[in-house]
C-alpha positions in Angstrom: 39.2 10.4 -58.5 41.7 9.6 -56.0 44.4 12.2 -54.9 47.6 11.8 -56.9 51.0 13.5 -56.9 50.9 16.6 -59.2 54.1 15.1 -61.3 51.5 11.9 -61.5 47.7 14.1 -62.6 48.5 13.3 -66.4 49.5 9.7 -65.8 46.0 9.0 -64.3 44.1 11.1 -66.9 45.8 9.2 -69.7 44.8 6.1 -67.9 40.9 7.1 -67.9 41.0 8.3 -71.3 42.0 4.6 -72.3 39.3 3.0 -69.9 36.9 5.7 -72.0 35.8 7.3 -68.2 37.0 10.6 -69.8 35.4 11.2 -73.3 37.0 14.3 -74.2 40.7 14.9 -73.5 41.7 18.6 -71.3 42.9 21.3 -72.5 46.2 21.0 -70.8 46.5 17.5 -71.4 48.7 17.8 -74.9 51.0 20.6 -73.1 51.9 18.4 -70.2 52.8 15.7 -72.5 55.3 17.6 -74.8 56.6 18.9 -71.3 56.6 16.7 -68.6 56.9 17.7 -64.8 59.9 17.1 -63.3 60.4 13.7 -61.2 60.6 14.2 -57.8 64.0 12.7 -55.9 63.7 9.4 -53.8 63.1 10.1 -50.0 65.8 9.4 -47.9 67.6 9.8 -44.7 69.8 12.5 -44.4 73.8 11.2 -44.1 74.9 10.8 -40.8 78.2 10.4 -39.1 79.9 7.6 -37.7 80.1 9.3 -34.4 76.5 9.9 -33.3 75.5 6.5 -35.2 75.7 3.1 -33.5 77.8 0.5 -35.2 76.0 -0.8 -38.2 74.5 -4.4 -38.4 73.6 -6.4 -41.2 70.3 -5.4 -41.4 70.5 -2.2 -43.3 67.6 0.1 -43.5 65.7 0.3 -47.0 67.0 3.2 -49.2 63.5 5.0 -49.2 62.9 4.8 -45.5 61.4 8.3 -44.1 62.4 7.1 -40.6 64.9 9.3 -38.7 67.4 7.1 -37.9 68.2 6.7 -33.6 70.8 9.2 -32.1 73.4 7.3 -30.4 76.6 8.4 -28.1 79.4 6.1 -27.0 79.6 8.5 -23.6 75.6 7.2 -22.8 77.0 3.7 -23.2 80.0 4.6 -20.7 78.0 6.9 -18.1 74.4 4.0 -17.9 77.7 1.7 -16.6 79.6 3.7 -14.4 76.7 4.9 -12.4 75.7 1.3 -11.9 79.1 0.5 -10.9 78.7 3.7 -8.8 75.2 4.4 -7.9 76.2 6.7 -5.0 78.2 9.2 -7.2 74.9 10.6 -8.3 73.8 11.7 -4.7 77.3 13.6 -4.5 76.8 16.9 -4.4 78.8 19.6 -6.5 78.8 23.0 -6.9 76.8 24.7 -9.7 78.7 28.0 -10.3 76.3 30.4 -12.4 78.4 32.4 -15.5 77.3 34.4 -18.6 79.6 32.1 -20.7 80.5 28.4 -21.3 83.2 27.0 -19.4 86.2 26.8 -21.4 87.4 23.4 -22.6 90.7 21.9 -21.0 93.9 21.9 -22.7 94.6 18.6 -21.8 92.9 16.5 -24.3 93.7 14.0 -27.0 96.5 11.7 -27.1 97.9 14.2 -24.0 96.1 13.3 -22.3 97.1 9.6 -20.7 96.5 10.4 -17.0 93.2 11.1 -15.5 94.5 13.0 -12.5 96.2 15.5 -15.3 92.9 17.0 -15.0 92.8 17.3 -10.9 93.1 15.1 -7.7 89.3 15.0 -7.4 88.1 14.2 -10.5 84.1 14.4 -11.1 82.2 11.3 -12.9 82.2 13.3 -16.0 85.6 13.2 -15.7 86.2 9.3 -15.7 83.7 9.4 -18.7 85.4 11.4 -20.9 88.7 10.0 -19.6 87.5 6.7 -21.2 86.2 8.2 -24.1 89.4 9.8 -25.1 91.3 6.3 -24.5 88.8 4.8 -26.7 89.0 7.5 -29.3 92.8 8.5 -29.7 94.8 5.8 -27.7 93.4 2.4 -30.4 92.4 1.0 -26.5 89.0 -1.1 -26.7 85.9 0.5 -25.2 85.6 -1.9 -22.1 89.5 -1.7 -21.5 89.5 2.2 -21.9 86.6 1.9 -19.4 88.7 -0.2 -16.8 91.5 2.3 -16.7 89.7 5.2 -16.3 87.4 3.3 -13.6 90.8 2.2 -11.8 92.3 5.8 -11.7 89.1 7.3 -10.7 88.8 4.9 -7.8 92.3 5.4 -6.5 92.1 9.1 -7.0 89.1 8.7 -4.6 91.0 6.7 -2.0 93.8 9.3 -1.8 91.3 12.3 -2.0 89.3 10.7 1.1 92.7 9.7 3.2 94.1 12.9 2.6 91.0 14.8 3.8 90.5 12.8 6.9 93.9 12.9 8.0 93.6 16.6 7.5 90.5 17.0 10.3 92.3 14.8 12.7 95.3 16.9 12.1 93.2 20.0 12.9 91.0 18.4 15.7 94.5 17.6 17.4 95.6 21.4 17.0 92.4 22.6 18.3 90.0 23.3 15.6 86.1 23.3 15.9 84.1 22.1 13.4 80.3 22.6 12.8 77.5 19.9 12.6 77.4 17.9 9.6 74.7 18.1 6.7 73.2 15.4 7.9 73.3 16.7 11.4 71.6 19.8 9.9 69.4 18.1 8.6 68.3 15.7 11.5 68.5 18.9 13.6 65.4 20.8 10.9 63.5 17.1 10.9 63.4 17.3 14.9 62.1 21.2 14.5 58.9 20.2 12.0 57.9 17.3 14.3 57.8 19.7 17.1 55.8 22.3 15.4 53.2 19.3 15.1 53.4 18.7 18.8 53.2 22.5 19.5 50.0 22.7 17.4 48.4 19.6 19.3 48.8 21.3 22.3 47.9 25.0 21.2 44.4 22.8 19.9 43.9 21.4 23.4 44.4 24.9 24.8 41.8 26.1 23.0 39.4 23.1 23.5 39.8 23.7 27.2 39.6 28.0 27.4 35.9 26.9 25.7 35.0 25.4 28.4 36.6 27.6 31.4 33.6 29.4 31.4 29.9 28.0 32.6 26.5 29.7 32.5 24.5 28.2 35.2 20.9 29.2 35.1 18.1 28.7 37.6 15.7 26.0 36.3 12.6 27.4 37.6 13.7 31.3 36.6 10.0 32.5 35.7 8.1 29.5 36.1 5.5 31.4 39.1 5.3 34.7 36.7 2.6 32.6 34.3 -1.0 33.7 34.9 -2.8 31.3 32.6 -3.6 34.8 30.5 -5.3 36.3 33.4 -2.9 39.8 33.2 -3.7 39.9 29.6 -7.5 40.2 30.1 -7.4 42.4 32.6 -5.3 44.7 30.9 -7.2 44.0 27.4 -10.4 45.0 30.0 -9.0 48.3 30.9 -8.1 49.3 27.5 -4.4 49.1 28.0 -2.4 48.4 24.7 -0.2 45.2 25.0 3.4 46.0 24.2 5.6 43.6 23.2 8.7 44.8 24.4 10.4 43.4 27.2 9.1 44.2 30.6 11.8 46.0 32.7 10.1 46.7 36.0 7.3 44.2 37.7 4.1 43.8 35.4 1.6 45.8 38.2 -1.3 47.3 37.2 -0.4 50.5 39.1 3.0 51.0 37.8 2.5 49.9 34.7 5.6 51.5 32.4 3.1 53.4 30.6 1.5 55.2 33.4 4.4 56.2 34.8 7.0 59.1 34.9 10.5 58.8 33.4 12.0 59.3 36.5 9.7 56.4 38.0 10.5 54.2 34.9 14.4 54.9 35.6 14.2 54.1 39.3 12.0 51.0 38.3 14.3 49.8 35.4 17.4 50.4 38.1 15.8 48.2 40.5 14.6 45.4 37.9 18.0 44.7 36.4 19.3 41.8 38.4 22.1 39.0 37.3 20.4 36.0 36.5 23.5 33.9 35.6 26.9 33.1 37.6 30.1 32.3 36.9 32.8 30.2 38.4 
């Protein structure tokens, strides 16, 4: 049996009853037919306002579409064009003042507002956006003339900012001022001190490569080679019952100062006079 809607479980019973699948009716069968669920309501998209909605087209969307219908701003349309009529006002940079609360709206707004430098002499892309938005909106202007004017203003407002402010360091250069380097001095100037730590650490590699190999051992070639008896010490110690020892010899292997048969004092003279360099240094 195939999964139904619960409004729908009597519907399908009925149904096998008549194709004689069911033989017997349930015992709830008569009660849900004197009282009958309750039909569920048509699915359908929730209503939506005309100003998050895009412009609606002759296609409409069927009544009992579950599909959320696309989110849509007119200041998306109006920002994707300025910033690629403008593509270097993104790289700008502002200042991001940090604050417990939301910044409060501006009083000029609505049909007051007719002038985008009533909002400041340096106006901010946002600005120009919502400039044209509110010509659009509350001044009957179409969206791509509301766009031109607030694109002109914006552009002129620009022109007089950037006059203004180099007039004003020429003005100040002339009276004496000193300014500092640039950002992009500042920043040249930290590029230059990375690539030098790179060189620093080339040479401080060399450095070391080299202090390895200050230092030499030379060693004599044919230290020990006359000290090999063919075995003929061995034997004639092993003959007189002397235990080898394995340890390092420290005084000259004879057999009448053999370390074992002599004093301590004789062993210290003996080890004193045994220790010799064997390697040298330049």
């Amino acid at each position: 049996m195939v999964r139904r809607i619960a409004s729908q479980v009597h519907q399908q019973v009925s149904r096998l009853l008549r194709a004689n699948y069911l033989k017997k009716e349930p015992v709830w069968y008569q009660a849900v037919l004197d009282n009958p669920p309750i039909t569920l309501p048509p699915k359908a998209p929730p209503p939506r306002t005309d100003y998050d909605k895009r412009a609606t087209s002759d296609k409409k969307p069927s009544k009992y579409s579950t599909r959320p219908l696309p989110i849509y701003y007119i200041e998306d349309d109006l920002r994707r064009q300025f910033f690629i009529d403008h593509p270097f006002e993104a790289f700008r940079p502002t200042t991001l003042v940090e604050s417990d609360r939301i910044e409060d709206p501006n009083s000029v707004t609505g049909k007051a507002w007719t002038r985008l430098r009533q909002r400041g002499r340096n106006p901010t892309p946002e600005d120009a956006i919502r400039f044209a938005l509110n010509l659009y909106q509350h001044h009957s202007l179409s969206l791509s003339d509301a766009y031109a004017r607030a694109v002109a203003q914006f552009r002129s407002l620009r022109s007089e900012h950037h006059i203004s402010t180099t007039f004003a360091a020429m003005e100040a250069q002339e009276l004496g001022s000193t300014f500092g380097i640039s950002e992009i001095e500042h920043s040249f100037e930290l590029q230059k001190k990375g690539l030098s730590t790179w060189e620093k650490k080339e040479e401080q590699d060399e450095g070391a490569i080299a202090a390895r190999k200050r230092w030499k051992a030379i060693v004599e070639r044919q230290h020990g080679a006359d000290q090999w008896s063919k075995g003929e010490e061995y034997v004639r110690l092993w003959q007189q019952g002397v235990k080898p020892n394995y340890m390092p010899a420290l005084a000259p292997s004879h057999p009448d100062r053999h370390p074992q048969t002599l004093s301590p004092a004789q062993r210290n003279r003996d080890f004193k006079a045994s220790v010799k360099p064997r390697t040298q240094f330049y």
